[in-house]
LONUKOL-351724 format. One line per 3 residues: number of its first residue (from 0); their letters; for each residue x, y, z of C-alpha. Coordinates in steps of 0.5 Angstrom, whole numbers, plus 500, padded with zeros to 3 digits. Layout:
BEGIN
NUM = A = X:Y:Z ~ ...
//
This chain:
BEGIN
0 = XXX = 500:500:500 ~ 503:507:499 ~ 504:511:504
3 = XXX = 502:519:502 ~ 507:524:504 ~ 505:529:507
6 = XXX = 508:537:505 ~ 512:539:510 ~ 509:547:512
9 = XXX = 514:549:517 ~ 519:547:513 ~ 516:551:506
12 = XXX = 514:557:511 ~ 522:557:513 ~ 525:557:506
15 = XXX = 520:563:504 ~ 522:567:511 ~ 529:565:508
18 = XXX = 528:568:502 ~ 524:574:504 ~ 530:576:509
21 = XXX = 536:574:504 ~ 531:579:499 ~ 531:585:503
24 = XXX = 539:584:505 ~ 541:583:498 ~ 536:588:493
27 = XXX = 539:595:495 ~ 545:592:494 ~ 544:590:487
30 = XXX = 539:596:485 ~ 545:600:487 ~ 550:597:481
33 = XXX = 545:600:476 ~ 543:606:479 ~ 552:608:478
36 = XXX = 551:608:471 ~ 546:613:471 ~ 548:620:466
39 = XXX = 542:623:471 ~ 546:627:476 ~ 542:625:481
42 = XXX = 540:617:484 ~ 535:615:480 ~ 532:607:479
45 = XXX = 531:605:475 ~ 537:608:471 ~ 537:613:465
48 = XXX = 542:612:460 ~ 549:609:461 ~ 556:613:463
51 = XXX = 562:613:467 ~ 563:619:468 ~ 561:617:476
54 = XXX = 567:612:476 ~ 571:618:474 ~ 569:622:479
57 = XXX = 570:617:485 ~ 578:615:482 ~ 580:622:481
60 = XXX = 577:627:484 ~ 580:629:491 ~ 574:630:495
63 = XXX = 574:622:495 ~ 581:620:493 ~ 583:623:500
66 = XXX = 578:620:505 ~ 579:613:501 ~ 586:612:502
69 = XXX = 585:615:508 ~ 580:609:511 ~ 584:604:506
72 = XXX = 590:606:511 ~ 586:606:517 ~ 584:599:515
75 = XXX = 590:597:515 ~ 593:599:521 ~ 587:597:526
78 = XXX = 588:590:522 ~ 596:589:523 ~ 594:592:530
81 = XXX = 588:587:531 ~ 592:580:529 ~ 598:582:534
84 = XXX = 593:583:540 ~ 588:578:538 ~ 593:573:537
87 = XXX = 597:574:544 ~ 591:574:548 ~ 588:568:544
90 = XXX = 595:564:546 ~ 593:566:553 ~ 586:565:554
93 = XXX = 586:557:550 ~ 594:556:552 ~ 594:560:558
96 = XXX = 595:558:565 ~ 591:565:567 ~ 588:565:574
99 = XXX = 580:567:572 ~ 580:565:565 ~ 573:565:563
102 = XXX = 572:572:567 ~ 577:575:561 ~ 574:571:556
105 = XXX = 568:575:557 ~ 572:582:558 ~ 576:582:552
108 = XXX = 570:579:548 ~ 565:585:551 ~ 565:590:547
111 = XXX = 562:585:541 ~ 557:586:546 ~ 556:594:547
114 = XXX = 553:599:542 ~ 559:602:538 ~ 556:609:540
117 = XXX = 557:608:548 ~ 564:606:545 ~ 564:611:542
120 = XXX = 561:616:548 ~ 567:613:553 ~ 573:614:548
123 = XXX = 571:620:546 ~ 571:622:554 ~ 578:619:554
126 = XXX = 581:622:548 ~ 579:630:549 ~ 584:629:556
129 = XXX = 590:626:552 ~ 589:631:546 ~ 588:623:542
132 = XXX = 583:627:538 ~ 583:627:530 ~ 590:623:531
135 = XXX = 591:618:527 ~ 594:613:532 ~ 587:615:536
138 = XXX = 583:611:531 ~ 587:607:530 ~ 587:604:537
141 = XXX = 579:606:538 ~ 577:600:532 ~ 583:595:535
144 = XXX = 577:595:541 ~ 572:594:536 ~ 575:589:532
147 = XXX = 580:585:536 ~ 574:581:539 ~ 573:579:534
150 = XXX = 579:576:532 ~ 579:573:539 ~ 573:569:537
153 = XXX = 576:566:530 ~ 583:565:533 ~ 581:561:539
156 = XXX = 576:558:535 ~ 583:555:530 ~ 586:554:537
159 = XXX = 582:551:540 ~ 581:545:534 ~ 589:545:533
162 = XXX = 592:538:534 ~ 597:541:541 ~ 601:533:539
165 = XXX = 604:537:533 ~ 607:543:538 ~ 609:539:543
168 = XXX = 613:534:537 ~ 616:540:535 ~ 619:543:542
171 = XXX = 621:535:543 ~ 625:535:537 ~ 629:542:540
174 = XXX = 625:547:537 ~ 624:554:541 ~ 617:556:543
177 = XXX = 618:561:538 ~ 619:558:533 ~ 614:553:534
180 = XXX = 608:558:533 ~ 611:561:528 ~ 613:554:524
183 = XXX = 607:550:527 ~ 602:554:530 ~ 601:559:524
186 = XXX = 601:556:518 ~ 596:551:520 ~ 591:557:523
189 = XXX = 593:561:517 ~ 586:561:514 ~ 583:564:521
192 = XXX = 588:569:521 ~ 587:571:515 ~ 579:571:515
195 = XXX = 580:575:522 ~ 584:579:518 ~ 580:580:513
198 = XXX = 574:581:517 ~ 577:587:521 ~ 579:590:515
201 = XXX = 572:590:512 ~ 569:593:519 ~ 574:598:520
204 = XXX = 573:601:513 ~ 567:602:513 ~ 566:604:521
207 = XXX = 562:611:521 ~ 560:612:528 ~ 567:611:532
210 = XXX = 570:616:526 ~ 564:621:527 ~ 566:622:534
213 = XXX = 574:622:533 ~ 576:623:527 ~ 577:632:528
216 = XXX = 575:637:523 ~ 581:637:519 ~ 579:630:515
219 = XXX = 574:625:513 ~ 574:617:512 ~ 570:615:506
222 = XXX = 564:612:510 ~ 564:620:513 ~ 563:623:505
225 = XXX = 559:619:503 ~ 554:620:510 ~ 555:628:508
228 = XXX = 555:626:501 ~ 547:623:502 ~ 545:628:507
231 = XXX = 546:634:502 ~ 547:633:495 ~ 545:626:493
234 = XXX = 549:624:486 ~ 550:618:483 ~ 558:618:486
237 = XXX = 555:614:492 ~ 553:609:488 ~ 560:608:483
240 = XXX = 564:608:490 ~ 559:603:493 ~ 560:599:488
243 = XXX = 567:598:488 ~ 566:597:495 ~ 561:591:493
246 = XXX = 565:588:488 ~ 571:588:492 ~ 568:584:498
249 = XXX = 565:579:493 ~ 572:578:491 ~ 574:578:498
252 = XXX = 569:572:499 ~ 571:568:493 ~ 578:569:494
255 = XXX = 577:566:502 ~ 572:560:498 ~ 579:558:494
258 = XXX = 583:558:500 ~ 578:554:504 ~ 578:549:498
261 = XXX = 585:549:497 ~ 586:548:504 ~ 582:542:504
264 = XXX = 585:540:498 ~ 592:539:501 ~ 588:536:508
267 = XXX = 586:531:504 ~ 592:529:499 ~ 595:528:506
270 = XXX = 591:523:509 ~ 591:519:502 ~ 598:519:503
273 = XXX = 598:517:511 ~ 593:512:509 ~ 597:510:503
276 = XX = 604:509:507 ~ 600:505:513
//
């Protein structure tokens, strides 16, 4: 006798809560590409004609040059300064004898926790007595609080699935501690690394709310320009430099996707050969 079977509702209505939230988070996205091309000198969707002049304009102009490089370099200072202090206490938290291990885990890991504008409240207070104010170095130090938490999280997380025999064969042999995490340990979490990396990058770059409470008057990040740029002129250069942005996250993205199955590739390659040699 066959069996009838039935439709499975709550799974159809998670798929299509799925799909309208995935909807509402990637259209704007997508309807900003078009809208870059646009020869109106203002947003429009969908868009009139086609023109690069927009592109141009975000690639020359010193309005946008400026507060690009100087995100880009912000972004890349804050990432460097990141991996160092997440890393350090990573090895301190997993490998660590600490008294308290949990309490600092939560400490470290807390401004993940707290709105950024309270962060922002309480540096501001900070700064305005070191004179920190509109320093680069400032900032700097201000998006470490935001984004080393994080790298915390990724790197523990690597940590904590790496096989400690390999370090501990390594320090037998005669290998300094030192270079046991520079040989042993960094090239095996080296994926996490650089996603955390990458992860504090992308965050850094595009902060708003800690550069708006730091940043001075005498120079602006991009995400500022493009803030002050919607609130009194809204042109299509907010768009062309948007897209840029996205289609350099989407390179990101694919970039981390081959890692990963460049990586599992090697993995897998080498369990064939322990399993060939046995």
């Amino acid at each position: 006798m066959d069996k009838s079977i039935g439709v499975n509702y709550p799974k159809i209505l998670l798929g299509v809560f799925a799909g309208v939230i995935f909807t509402f988070l990637v259209v704007p996205s997508v309807i900003t590409v078009p809208m870059s091309f646009s020869n109106t000198r203002f947003l429009v969707f969908p868009p009139k004609g086609f023109t690069l002049t927009w592109y141009s304009q975000f690639l020359i102009d010193e309005e946008w040059v400026g507060p690009t490089l100087f995100s880009l370099k912000l972004a890349i200072c804050t990432t460097l300064v990141s991996l160092i202090l997440g890393f350090m206490a990573s090895l301190a938290l997993v490998r660590g004898s600490l008294p308290g291990r949990k309490f600092l885990n939560i400490l470290f890991i807390s401004p993940i926790m707290i709105p950024v504008i309270i962060i922002a409240f309480a540096v501001y207070g900070i700064y305005a007595k070191l004179n920190l104010i509109g320093s680069t170095v400032g900032l700097v130090l201000a998006h470490a609080i935001y984004t080393t938490p994080f790298v915390i999280l990724v790197i523990s997380a690597n940590l904590y699935r790496f096989d400690i025999t390999l370090e501990m064969a390594a320090r037998n042999l005669g290998a300094s501690a030192f270079k046991t995490y520079l040989f042993i340990t960094l090239p095996v979490i080296k994926t996490g690394i650089i996603t955390a990396g990458i992860f504090c990058f992308i965050m850094s770059f595009d902060e708003l709310v800690l550069a708006m409470f730091l940043i001075g008057t005498k120079r602006l990040t991009l995400p500022i320009k493009m803030f002050s740029q919607l609130q009194f002129r809204i042109d299509p250069v907010v768009a062309a430099a948007s897209t840029v942005f996205i289609m350099a996250a989407f390179a990101i993205i694919l970039g981390l996707g081959f890692l990963r199955r460049e990586r599992k590739a090697i993995v897998s390659k080498e369990k064939g050969n322990d399993s060939f040699e046995q």
